[in-house]
N, C-alpha and C positions, 0 to 999 in steps of 0.2 A: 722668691720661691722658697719653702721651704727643705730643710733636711731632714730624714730618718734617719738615727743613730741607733749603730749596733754595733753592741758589745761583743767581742770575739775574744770569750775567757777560757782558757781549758786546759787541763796536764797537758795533753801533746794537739797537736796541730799542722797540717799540710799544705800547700798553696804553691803548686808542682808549675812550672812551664813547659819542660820536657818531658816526657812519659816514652820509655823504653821497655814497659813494662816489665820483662822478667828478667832484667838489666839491674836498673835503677829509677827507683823513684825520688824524686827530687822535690824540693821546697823553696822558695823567698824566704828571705827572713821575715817577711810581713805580708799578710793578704793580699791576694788580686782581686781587683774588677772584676773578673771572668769568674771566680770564684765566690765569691758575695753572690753578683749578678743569680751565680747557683745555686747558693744556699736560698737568696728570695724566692726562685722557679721551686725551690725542695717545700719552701714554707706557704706558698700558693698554691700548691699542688699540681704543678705544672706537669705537662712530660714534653717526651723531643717535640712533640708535633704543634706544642703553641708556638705564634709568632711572640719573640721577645724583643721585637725591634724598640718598643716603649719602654724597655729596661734599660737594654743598650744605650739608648740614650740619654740617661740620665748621668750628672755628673759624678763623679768617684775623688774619692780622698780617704785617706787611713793614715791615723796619727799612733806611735808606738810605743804607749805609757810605760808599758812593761817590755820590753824585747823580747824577756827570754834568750833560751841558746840553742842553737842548733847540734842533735845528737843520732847519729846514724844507728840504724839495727839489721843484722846480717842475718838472713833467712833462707831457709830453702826446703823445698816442698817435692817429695818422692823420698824414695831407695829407702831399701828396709825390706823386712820379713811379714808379710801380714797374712790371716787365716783368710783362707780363698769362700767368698760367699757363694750361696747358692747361686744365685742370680747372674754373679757373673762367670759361676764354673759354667751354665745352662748357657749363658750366652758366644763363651769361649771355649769349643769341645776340647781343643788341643792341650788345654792347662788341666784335664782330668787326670792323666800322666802322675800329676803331683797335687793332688787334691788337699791336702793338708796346709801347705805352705806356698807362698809361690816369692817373687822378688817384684816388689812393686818400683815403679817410678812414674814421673810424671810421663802423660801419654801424650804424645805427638800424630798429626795426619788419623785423624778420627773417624773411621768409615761413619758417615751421616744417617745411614741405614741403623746400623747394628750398633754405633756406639764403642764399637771395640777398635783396639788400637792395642795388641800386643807384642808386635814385632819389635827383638828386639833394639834394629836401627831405629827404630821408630819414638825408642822411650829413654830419657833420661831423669837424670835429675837436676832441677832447676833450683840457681843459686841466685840469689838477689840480693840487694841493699835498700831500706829505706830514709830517706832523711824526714825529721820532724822539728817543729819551732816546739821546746819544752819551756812550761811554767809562763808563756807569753798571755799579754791581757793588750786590744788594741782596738778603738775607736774606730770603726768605718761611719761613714758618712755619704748619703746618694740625695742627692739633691735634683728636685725637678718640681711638675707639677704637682700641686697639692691634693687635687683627688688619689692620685697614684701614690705618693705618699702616704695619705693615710691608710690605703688598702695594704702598702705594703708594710706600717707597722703593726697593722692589725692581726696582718697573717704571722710575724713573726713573734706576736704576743701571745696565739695560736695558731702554733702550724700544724698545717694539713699533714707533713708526715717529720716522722723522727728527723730532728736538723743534726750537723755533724759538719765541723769544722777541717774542711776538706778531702778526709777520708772518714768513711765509718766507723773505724773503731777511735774517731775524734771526737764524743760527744762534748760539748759546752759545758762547762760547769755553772755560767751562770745567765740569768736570765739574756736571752740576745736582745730581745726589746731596750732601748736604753731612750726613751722619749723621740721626740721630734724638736727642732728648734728654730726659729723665722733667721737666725744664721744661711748664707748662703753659701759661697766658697770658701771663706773668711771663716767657720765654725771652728775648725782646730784652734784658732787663735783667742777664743770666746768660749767655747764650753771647758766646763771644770774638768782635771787631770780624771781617770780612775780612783776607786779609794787604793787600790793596791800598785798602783804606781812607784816604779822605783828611779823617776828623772823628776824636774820639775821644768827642761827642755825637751822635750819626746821631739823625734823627729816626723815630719809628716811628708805623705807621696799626694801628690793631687795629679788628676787627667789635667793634662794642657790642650787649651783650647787650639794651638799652635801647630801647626803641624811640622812644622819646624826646629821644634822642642826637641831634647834628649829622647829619645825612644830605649826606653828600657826596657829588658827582657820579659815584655808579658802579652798576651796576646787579647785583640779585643773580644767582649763576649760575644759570641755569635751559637745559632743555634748551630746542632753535628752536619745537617744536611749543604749547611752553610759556612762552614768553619774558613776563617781568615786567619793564614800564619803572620801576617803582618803586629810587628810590636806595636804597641801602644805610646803616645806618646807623652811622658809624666814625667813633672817635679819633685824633686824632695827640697825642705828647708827644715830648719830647725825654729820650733818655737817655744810659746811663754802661753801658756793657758792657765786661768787661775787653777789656785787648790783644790785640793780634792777635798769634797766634804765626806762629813762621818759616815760608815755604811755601818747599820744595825748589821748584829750577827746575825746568821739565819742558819 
């Protein structure tokens, strides 16, 4: 069977298993299944409601030319002084009192109705962290049927919506299309390094067939209506892929 290879190049990059949302957001140091799996459903136009069980089952491997490194960012969203708008003075009589200025923060328990939420137990300010893989370049690989395969390098040589490496303000830097190859599980070991690789051992994660395998912190891909917390069960090894050849500037 064949493989679709995609290239997963870009300043920063996300590939979360936990999501605590206004907590922290978290990262792998290298792509998931569940996450590729996504980017394909982003690049085929999918939404929640297709069945992805044809994806899901395809095999998964990601080799890590470039690593990169892992750099947190502290954020937080509310508090502060901002000009009260019309819109929401009309919608909240009680803030006319102080029509000029009011004390914002993030709203909490949102009447469904009306939208408003200014009480103030109701409102703080939310502090977060996020983690991101920076300066990382890494080889995924899905191997399965061949019609499916080619549909899905097609899509990712033109996708149907903006692609973005795990979070949205993650866009790729470089083409994700990166060919197909008659390699099957065995591919990290056979296609050439990145041009901008900096091992000439990358390490690589592959799905085991085993169920009995290490199961690492990731989860399989399943659609939301369907979601299994259950880890997935994958290898790493180190390998020896040839050289990277020359990449024209562009």
């Amino acid at each position: 069977m064949p493989t679709c290879l995609i290239r997963l190049c870009g300043l920063m990059q996300a590939w979360g298993v936990h999501t605590p949302y206004e907590a922290h957001n978290d990262t792998l140091a290298r792509p998931t299944k569940s996450g590729v799996i996504g980017l394909v459903c982003n690049a085929l136009g999918y939404d929640s409601r297709h069945n992805i069980d044809n994806l899901a089952s395809l095999h998964f491997a990601v080799r890590a030319d470039r690593p990169g490194h892992l750099e947190s960012d502290d954020q937080t969203a509310g508090d502060g002084d901002f000009p009260l708008d019309i819109l929401t003075a009309a919608r909240n009589p009680q803030l006319a009192e102080h029509p000029d200025r009011f004390r914002y923060a993030a709203p909490r328990e949102i009447d469904p109705t009306t939208g408003a939420s200014w009480k103030r137990n109701t409102r703080k300010t939310v502090m977060g962290n996020k983690t991101y893989i920076v300066d990382g370049s890494f080889l995924a690989g899905l191997t399965g049927p061949a019609p499916l395969i080619d549909s899905i390098h097609q899509a990712l040589a033109q996708p149907a919506r903006l692609p973005y490496l795990g979070r949205r303000c993650c866009p790729p830097s470089r083409p994700l299309a990166h060919g197909t190859t008659h390699h099957e599980t065995d591919w990290p070991d056979h296609v050439p390094l990145l041009p901008n690789a900096t091992t000439h051992h990358p390490i690589t994660w592959q799905e085991s067939p085993n169920p009995s395998a290490a199961a690492l912190p990731e989860q399989p891909p399943t659609t939301y209506h369907r979601r299994n917390h259950h880890n997935l069960p994958m290898t790493s090894r180190t390998t020896a892929p040839p050289a990277a050849p020359q990449e024209a500037d562009s």
